[in-house]
N, CA, C and O atoms as CSV, one atom per row, in Angstrom:
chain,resi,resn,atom,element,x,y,z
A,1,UNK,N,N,0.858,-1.170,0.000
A,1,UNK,CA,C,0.000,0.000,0.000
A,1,UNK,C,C,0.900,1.227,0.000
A,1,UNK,O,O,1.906,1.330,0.703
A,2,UNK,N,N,0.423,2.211,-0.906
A,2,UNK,CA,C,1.433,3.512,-0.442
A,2,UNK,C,C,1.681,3.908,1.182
A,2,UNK,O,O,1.279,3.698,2.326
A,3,UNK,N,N,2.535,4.552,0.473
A,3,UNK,CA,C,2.823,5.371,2.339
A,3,UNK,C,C,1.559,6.532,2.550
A,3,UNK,O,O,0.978,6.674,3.626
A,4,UNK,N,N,1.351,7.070,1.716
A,4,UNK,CA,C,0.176,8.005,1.991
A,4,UNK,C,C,-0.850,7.460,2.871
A,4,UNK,O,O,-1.172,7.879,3.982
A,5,UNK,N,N,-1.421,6.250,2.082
A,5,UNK,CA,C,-2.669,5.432,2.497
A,5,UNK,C,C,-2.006,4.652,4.153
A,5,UNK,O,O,-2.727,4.553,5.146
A,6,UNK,N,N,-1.077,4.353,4.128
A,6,UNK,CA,C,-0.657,3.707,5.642
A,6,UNK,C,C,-0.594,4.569,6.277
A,6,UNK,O,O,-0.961,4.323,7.426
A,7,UNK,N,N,-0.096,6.164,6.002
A,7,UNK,CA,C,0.324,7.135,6.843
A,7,UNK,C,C,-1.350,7.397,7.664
A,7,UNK,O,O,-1.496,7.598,8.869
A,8,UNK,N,N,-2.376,7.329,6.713
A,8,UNK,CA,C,-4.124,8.392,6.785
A,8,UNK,C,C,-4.612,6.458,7.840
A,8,UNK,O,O,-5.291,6.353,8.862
A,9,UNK,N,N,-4.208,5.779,7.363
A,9,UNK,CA,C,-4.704,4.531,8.485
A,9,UNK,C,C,-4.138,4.328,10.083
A,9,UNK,O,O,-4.898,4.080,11.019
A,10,UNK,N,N,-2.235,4.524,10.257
A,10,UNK,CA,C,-1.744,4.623,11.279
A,10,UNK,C,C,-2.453,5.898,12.060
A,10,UNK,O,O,-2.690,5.762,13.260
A,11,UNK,N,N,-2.884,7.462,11.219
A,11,UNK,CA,C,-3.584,8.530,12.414
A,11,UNK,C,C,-4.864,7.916,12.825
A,11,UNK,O,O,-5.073,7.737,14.025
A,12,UNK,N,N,-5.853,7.533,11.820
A,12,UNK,CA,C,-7.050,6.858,11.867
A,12,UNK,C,C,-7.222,5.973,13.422
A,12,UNK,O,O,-8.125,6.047,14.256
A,13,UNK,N,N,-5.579,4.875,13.399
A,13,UNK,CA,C,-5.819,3.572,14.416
A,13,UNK,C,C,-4.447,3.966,14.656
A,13,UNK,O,O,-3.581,3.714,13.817
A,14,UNK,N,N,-4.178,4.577,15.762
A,14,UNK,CA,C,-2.552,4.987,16.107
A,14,UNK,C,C,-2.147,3.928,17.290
A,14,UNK,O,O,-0.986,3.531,17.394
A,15,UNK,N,N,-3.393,3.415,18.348
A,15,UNK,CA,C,-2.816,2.369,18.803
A,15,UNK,C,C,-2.897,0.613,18.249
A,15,UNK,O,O,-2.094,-0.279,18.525
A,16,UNK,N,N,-4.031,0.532,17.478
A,16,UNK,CA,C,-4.165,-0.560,16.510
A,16,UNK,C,C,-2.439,-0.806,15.782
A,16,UNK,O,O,-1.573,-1.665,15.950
A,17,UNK,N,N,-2.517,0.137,15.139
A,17,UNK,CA,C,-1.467,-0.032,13.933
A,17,UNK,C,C,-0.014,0.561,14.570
A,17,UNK,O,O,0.618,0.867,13.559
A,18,UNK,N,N,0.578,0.783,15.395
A,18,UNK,CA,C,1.141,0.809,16.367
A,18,UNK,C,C,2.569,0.363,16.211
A,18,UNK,O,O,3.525,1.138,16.177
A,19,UNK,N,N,2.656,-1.249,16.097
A,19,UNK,CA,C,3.646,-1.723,15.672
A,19,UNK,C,C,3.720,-1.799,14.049
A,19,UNK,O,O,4.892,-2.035,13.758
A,20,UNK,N,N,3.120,-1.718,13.178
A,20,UNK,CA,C,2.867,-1.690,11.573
A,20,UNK,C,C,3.619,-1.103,11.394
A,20,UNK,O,O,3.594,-0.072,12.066
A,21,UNK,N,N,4.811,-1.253,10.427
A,21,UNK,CA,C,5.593,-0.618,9.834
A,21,UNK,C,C,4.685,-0.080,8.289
A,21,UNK,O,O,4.421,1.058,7.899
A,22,UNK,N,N,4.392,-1.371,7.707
A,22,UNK,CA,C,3.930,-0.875,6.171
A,22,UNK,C,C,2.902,-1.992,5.582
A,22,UNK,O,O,3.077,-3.101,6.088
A,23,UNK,N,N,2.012,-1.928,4.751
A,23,UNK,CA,C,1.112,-2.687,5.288
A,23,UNK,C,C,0.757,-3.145,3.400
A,23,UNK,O,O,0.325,-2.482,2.457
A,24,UNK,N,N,1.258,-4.755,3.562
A,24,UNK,CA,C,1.662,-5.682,2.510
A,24,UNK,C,C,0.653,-5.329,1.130
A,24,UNK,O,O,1.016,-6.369,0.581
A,25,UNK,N,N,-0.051,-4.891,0.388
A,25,UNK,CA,C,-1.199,-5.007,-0.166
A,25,UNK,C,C,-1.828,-4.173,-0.944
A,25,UNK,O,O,-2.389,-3.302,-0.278
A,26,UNK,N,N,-1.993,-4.052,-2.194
A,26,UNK,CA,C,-2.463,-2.871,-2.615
A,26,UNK,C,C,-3.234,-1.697,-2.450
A,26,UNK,O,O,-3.471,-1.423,-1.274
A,27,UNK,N,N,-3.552,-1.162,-3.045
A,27,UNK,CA,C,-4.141,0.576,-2.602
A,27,UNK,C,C,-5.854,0.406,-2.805
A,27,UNK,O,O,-6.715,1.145,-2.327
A,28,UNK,N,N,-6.075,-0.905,-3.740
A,28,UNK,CA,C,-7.741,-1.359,-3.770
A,28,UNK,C,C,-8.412,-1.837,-2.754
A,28,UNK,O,O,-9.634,-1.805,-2.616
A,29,UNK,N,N,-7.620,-2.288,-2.028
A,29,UNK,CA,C,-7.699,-3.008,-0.664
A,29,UNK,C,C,-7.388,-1.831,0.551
A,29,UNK,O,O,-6.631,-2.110,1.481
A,30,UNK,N,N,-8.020,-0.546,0.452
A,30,UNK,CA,C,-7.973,0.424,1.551
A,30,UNK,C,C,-9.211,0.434,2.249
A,30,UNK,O,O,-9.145,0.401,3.477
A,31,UNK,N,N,-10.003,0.461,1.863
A,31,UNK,CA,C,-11.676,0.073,2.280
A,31,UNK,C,C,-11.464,-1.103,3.163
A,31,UNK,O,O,-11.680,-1.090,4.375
A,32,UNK,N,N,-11.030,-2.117,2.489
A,32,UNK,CA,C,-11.397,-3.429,3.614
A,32,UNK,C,C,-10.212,-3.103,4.528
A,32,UNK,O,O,-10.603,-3.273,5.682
A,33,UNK,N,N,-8.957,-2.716,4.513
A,33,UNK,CA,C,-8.001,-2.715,5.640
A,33,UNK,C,C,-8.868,-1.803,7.074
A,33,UNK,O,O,-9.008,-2.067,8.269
A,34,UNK,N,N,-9.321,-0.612,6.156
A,34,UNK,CA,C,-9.929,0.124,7.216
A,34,UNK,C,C,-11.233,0.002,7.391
A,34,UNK,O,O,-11.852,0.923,7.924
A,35,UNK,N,N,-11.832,-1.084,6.999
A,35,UNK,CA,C,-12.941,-1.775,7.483
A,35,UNK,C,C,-12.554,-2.778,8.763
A,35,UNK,O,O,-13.285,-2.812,9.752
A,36,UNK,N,N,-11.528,-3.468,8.678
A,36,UNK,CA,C,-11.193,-4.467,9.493
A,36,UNK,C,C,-10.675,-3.454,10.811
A,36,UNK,O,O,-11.271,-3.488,11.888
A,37,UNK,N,N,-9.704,-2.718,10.612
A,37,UNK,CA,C,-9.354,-1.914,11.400
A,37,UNK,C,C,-10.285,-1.270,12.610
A,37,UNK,O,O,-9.989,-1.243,13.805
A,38,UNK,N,N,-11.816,-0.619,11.815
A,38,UNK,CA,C,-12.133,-0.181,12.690
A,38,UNK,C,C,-12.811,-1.113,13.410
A,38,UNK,O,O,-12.676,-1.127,14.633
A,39,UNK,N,N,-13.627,-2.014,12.775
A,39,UNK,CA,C,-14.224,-3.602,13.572
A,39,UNK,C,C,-13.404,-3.596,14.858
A,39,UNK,O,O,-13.905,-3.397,15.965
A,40,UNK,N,N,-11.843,-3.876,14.594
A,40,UNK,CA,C,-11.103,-4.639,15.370
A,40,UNK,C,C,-11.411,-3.554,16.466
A,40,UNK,O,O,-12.018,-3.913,17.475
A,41,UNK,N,N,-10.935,-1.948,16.284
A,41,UNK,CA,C,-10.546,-0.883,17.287
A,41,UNK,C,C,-11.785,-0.836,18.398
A,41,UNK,O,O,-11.674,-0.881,19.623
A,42,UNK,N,N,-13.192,-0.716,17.475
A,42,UNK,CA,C,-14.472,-0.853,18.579
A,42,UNK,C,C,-14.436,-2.026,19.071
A,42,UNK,O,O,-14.803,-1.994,20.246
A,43,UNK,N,N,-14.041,-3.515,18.560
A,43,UNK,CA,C,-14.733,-4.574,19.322
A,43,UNK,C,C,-14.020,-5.156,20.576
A,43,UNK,O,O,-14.431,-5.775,21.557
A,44,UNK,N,N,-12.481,-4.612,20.072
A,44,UNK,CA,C,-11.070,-4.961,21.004
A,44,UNK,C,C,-10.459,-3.862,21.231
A,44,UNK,O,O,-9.378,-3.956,20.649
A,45,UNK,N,N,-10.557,-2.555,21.910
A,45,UNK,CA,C,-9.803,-1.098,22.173
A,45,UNK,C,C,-8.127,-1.347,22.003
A,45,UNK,O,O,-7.141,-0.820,21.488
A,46,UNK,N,N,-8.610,-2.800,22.989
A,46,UNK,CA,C,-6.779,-2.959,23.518
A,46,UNK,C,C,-5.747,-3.983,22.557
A,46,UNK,O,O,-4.571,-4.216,22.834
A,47,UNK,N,N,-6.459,-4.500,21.426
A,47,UNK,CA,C,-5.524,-5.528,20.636
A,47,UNK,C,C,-4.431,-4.461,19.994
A,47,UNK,O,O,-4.659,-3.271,20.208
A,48,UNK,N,N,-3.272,-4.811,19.230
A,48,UNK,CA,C,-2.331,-4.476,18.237
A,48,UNK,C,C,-2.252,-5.471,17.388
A,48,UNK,O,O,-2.385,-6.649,17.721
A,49,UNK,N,N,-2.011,-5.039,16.130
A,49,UNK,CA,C,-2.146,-5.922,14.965
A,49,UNK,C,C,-0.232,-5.620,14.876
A,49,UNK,O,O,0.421,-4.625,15.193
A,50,UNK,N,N,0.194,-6.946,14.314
A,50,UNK,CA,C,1.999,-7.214,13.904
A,50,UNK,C,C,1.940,-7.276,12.386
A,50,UNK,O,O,2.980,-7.047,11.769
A,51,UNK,N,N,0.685,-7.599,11.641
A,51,UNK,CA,C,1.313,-7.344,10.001
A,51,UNK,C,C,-0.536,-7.715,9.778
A,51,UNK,O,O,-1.439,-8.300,10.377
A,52,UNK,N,N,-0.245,-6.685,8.108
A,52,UNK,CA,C,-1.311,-6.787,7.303
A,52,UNK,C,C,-0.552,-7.274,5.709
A,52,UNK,O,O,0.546,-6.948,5.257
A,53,UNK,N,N,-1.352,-7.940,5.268
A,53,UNK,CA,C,-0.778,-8.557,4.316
A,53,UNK,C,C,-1.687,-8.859,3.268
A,53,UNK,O,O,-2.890,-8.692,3.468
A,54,UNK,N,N,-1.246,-9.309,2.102
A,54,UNK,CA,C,-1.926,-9.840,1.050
A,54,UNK,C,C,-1.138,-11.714,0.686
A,54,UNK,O,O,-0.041,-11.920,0.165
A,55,UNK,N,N,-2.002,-12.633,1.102
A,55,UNK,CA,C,-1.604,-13.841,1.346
A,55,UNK,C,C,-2.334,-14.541,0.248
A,55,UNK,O,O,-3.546,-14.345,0.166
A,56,UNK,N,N,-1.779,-15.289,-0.560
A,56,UNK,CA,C,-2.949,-16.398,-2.035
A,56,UNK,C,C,-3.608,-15.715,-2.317
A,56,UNK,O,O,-4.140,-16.294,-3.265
A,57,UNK,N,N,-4.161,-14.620,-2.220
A,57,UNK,CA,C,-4.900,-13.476,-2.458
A,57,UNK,C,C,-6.064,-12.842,-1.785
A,57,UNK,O,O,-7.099,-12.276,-2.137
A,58,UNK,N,N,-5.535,-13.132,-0.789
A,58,UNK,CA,C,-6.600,-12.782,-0.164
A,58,UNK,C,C,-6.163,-11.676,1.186
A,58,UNK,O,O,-5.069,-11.979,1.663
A,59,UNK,N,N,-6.717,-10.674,1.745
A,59,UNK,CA,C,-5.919,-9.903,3.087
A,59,UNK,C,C,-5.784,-10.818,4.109
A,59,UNK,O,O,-6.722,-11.480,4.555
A,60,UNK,N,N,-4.465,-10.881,4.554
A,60,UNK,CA,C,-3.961,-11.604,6.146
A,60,UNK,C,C,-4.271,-10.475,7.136
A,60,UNK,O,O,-4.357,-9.316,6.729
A,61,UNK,N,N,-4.441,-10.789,8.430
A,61,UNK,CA,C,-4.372,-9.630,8.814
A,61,UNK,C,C,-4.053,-10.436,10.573
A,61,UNK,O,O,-4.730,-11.322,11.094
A,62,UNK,N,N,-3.032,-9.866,11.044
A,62,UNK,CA,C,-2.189,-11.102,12.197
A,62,UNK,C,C,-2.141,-9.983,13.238
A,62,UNK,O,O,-1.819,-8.857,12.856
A,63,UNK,N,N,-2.384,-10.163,14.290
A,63,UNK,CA,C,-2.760,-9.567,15.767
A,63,UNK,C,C,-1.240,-9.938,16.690
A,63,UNK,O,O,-0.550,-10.950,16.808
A,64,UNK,N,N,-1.182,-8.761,17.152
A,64,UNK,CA,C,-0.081,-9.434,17.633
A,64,UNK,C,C,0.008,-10.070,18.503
A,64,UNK,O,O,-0.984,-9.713,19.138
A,65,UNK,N,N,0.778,-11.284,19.448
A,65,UNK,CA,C,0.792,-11.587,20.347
A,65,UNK,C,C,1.154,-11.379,21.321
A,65,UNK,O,O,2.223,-10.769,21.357
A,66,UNK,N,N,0.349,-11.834,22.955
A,66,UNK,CA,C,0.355,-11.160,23.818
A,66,UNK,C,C,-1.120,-11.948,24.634
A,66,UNK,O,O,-1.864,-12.801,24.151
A,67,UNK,N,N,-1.174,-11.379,25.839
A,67,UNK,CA,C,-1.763,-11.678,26.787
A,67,UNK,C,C,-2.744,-10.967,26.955
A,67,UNK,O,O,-2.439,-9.912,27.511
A,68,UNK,N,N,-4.430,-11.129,26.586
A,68,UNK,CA,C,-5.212,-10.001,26.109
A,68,UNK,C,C,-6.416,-10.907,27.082
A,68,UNK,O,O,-7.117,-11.833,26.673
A,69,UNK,N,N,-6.395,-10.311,28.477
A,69,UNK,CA,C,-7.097,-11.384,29.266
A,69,UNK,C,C,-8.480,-11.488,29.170
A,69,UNK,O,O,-9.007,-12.474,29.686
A,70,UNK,N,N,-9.348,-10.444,28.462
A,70,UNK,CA,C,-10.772,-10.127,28.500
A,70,UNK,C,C,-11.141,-10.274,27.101
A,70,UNK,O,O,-12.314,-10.033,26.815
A,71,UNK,N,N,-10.350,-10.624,26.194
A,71,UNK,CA,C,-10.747,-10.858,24.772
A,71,UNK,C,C,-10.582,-12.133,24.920
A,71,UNK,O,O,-9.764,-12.747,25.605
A,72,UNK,N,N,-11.776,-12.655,23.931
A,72,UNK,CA,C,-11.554,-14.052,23.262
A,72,UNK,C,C,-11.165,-14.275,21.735
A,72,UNK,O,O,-11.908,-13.799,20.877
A,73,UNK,N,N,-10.067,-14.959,21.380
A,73,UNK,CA,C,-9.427,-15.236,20.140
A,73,UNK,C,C,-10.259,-15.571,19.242
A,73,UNK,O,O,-10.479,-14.921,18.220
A,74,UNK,N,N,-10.898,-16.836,19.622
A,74,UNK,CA,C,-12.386,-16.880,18.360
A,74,UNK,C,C,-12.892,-15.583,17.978
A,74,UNK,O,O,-12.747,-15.137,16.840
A,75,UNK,N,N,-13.473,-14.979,18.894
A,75,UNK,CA,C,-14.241,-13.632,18.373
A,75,UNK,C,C,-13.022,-12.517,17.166
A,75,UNK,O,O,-13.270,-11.895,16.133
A,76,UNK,N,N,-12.170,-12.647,17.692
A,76,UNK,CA,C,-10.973,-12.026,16.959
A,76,UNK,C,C,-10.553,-12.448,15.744
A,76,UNK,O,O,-10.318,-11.698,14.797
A,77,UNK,N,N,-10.435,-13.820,15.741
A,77,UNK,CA,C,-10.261,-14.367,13.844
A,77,UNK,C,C,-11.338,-14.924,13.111
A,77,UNK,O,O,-11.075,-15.521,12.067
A,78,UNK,N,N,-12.779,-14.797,13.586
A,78,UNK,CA,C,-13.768,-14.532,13.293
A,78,UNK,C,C,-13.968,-13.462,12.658
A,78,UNK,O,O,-14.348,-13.448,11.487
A,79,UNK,N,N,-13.731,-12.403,13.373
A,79,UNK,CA,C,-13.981,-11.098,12.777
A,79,UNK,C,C,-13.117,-10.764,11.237
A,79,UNK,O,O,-13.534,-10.304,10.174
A,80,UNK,N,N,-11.769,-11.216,11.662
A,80,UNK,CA,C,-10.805,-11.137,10.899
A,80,UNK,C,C,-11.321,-11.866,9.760
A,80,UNK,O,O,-11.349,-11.236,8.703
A,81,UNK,N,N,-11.745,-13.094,9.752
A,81,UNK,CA,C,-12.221,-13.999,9.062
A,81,UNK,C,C,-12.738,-13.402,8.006
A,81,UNK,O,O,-12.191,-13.553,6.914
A,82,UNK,N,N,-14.037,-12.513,8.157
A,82,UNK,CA,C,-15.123,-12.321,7.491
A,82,UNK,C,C,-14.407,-10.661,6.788
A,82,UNK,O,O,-15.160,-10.348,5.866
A,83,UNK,N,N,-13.781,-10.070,6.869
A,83,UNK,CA,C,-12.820,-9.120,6.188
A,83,UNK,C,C,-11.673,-10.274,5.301
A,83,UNK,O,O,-11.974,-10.301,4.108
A,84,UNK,N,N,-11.134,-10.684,5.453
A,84,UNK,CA,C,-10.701,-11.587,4.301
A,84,UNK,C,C,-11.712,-12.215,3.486
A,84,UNK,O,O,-11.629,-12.004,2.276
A,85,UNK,N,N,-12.346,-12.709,3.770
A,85,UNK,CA,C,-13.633,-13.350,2.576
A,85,UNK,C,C,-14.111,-12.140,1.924
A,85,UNK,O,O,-14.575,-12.167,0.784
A,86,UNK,N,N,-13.997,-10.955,2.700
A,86,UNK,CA,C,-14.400,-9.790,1.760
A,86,UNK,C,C,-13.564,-9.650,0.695
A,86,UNK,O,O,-13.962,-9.620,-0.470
A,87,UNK,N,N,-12.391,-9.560,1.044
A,87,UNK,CA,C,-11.565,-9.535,0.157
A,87,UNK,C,C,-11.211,-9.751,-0.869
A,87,UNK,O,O,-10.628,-8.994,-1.645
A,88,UNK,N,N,-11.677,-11.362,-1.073
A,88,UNK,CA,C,-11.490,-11.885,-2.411
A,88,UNK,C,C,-12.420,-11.593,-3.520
A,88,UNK,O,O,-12.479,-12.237,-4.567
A,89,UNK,N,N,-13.261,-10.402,-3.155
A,89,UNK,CA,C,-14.419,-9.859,-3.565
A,89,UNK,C,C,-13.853,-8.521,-4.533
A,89,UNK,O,O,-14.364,-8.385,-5.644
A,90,UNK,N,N,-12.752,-7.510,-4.062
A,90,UNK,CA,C,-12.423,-6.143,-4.062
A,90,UNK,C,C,-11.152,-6.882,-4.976
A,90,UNK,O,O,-10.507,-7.877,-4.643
A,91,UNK,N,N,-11.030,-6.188,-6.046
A,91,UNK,CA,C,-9.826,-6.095,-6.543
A,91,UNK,C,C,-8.483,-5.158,-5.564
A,91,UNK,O,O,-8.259,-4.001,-5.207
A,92,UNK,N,N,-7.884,-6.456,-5.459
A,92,UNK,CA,C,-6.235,-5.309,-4.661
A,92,UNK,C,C,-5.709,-3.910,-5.147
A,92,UNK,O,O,-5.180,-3.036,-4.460
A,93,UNK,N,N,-5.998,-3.904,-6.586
A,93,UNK,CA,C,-5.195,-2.893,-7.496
A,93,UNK,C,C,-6.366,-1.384,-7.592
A,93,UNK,O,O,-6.023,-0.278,-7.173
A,94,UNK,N,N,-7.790,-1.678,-8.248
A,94,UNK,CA,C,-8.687,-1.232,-8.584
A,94,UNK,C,C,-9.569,-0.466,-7.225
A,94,UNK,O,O,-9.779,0.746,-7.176
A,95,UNK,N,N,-9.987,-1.403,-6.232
A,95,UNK,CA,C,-10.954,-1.178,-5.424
A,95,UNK,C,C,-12.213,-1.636,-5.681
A,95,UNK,O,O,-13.122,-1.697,-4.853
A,96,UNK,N,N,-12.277,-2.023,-7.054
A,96,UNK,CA,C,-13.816,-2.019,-7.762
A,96,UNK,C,C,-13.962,-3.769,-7.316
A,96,UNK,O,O,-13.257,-4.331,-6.477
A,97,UNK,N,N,-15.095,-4.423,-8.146
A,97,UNK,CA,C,-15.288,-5.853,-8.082
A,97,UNK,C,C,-14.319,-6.748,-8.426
A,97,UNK,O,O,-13.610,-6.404,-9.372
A,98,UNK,N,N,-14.105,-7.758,-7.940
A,98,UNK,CA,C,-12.417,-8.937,-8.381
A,98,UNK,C,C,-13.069,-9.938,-7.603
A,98,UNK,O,O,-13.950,-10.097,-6.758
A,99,UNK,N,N,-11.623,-10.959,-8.767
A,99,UNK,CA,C,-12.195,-12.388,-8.459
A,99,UNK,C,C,-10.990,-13.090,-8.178
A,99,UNK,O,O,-10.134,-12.710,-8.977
A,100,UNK,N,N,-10.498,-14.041,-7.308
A,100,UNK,CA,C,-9.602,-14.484,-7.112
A,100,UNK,C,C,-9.020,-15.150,-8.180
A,100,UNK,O,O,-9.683,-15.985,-8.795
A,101,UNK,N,N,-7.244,-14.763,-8.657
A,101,UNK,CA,C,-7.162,-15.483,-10.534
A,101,UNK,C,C,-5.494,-16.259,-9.896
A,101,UNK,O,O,-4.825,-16.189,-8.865
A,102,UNK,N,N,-5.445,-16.674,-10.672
A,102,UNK,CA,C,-3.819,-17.216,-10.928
A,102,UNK,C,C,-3.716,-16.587,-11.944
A,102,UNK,O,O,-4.590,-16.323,-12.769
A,103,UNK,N,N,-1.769,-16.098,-11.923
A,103,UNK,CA,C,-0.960,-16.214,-12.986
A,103,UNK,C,C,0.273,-17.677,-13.883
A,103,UNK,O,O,1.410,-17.848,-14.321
A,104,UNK,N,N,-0.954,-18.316,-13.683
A,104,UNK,CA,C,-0.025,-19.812,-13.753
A,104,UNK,C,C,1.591,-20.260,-13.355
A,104,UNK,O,O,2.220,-21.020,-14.092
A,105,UNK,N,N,2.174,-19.692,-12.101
A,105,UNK,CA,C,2.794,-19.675,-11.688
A,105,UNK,C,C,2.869,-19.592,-10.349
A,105,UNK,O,O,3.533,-18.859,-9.617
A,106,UNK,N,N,1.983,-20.569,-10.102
A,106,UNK,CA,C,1.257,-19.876,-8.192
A,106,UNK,C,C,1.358,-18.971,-7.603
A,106,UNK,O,O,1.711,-18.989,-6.424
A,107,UNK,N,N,1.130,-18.112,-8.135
A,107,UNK,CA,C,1.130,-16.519,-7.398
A,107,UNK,C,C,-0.536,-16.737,-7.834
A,107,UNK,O,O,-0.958,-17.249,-8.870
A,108,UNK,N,N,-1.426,-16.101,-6.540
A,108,UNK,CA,C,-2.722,-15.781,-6.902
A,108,UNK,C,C,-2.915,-14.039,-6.103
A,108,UNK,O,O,-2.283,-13.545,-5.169
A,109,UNK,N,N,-3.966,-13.507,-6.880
A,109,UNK,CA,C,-4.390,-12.029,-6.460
A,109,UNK,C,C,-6.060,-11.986,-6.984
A,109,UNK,O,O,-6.733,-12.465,-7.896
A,110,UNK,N,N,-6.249,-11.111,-5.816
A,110,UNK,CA,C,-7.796,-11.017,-6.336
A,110,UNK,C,C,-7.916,-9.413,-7.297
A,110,UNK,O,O,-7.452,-8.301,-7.045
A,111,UNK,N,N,-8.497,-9.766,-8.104
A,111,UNK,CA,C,-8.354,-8.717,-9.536
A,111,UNK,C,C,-9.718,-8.710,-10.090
A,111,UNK,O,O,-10.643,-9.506,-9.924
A,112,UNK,N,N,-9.593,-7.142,-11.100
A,112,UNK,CA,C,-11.040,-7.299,-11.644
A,112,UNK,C,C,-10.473,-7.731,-13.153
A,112,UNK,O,O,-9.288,-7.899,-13.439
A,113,UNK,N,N,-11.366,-7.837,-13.849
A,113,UNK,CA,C,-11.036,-7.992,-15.534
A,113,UNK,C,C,-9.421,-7.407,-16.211
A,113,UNK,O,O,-8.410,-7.952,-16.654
A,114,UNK,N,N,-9.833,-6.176,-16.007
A,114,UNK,CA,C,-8.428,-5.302,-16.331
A,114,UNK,C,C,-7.448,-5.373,-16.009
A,114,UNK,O,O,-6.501,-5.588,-16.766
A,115,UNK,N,N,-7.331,-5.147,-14.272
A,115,UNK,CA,C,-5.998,-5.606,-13.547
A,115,UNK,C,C,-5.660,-6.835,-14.359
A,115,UNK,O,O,-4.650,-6.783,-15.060
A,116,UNK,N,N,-6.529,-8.144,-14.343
A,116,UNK,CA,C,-6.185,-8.744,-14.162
A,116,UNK,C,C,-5.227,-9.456,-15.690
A,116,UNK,O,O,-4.288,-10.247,-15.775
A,117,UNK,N,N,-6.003,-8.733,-16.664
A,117,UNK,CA,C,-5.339,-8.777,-18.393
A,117,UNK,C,C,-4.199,-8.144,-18.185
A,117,UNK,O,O,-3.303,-8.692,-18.827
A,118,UNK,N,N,-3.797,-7.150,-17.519
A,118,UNK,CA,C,-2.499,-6.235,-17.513
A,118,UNK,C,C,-1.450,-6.572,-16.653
A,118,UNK,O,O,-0.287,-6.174,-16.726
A,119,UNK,N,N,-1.896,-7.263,-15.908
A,119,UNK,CA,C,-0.667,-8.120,-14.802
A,119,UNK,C,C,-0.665,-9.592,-15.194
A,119,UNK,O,O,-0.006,-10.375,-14.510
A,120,UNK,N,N,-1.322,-10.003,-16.197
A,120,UNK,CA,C,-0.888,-11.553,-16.610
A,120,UNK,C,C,-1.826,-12.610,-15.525
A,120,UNK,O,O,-1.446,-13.781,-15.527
A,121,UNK,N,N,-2.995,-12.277,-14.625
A,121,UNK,CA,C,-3.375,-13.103,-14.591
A,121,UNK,C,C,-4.877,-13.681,-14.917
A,121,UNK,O,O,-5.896,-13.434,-14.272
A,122,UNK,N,N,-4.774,-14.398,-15.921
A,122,UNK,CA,C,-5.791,-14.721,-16.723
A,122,UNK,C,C,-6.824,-16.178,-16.511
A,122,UNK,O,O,-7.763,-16.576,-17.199
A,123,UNK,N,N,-6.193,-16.751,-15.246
A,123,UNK,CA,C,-7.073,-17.950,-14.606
A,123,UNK,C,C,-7.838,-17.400,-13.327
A,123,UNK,O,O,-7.373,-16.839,-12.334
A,124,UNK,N,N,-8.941,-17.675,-13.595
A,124,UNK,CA,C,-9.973,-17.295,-12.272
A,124,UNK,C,C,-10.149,-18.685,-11.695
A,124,UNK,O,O,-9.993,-19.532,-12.575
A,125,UNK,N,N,-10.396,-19.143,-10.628
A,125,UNK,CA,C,-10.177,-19.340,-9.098
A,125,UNK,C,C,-11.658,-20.099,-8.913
A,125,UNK,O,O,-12.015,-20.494,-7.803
């Protein structure tokens, strides 16, 4: 993601994103980062996230570890859960609609039509 877009998410979630250096994933995927983000900030005040990512194509998004005595973990990668399934929905590049594709080389990304003719990947998922 640019630095712009990490810079407007770290003020957004300054103790969320905290430890985040830079956050793995394209600039289409700003909506769902800061969809997940704020989920996480209202439902857990006190979690920190250690990396956001773009994984087989889909957003990772990893909490850091630690001793979080009044939260429960289910509820936490649950939540997380259902922001990645979004994901494979949003093109990474675009923002618009995408579908999870291969570039026949196991690299997968979720892309719309265009992205996905212009970066070579032409197998949908």
């Amino acid at each position: 993601m640019n630095p712009n877009n990490v810079k407007k998410l770290k003020k957004k979630f300054p103790k969320l994103l905290a430890e985040i250096e830079n956050i793995w994933c394209g600039d289409g995927w700003y909506g769902v980062v800061y969809g997940v983000c704020n989920d996480l900030q209202k439902k857990f005040p006190k979690i920190k996230l250690a990396e956001i990512k773009e994984k087989f194509g889909r957003l990772t998004v990893i909490p850091k570890s630690g001793t979080y005595p009044d939260i429960k973990k289910e509820e936490v990668w649950e939540l997380i859960e259902l922001h990645s399934n979004l994901s494979i929905t949003v093109c990474e590049e675009t923002g618009g609609m995408g579908s999870l594709r291969a570039n026949g080389r196991d690299v997968m990304k979720t892309l719309c039509d265009s992205s996905a003719v212009l970066l070579g990947f032409y197998q949908k998922l």
